[in-house]
C-alpha positions in Angstrom: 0.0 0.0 0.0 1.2 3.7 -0.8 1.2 6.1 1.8 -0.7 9.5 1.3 1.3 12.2 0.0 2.2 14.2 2.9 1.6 18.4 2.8 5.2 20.2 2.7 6.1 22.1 5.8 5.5 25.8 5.9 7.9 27.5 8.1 7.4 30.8 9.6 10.4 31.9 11.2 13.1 32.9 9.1 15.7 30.3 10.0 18.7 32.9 8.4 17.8 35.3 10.8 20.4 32.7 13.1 23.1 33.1 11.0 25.4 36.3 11.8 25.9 37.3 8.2 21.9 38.7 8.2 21.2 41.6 9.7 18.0 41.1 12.0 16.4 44.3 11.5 16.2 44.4 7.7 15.4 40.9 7.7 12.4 41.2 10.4 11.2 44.3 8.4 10.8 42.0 5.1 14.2 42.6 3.4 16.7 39.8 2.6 19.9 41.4 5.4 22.3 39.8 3.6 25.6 41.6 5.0 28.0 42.0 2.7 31.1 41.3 4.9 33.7 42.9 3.6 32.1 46.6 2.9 29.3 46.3 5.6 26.6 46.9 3.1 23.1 45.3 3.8 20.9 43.9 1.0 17.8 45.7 1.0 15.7 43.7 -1.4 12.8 41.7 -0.9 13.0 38.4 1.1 14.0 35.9 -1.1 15.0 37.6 -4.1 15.6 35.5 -7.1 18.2 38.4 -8.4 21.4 39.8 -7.1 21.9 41.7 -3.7 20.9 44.9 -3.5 23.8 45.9 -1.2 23.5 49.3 0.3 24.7 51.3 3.4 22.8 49.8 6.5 20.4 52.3 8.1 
């Protein structure tokens, strides 16, 4: 016998928002917070953005 398909899981806490390269702030307010490391610059684009950072000075 084949099991039912089971539904996917839906989280809903950003699980990035542990790593120390996101910047919690942009990332709580709907923004990806990708930290650019080397310059500082935060990615203010929509959470997950298919294109490119949008690295800019951190507010």
């Amino acid at each position: 016998m084949i099991p039912p398909a089971q539904q996917p899981v839906v989280l809903t806490e950003r699980l990035d928002l542990h790593n120390t390269a996101i910047d919690e702030p942009s990332a709580t307010a709907g923004r990806c917070g990708t930290i650019h490391l080397p310059s500082g610059r935060i990615c203010q684009a929509a959470e997950h953005h298919t294109d490119s950072c949008d690295f800019r000075l951190g507010a």
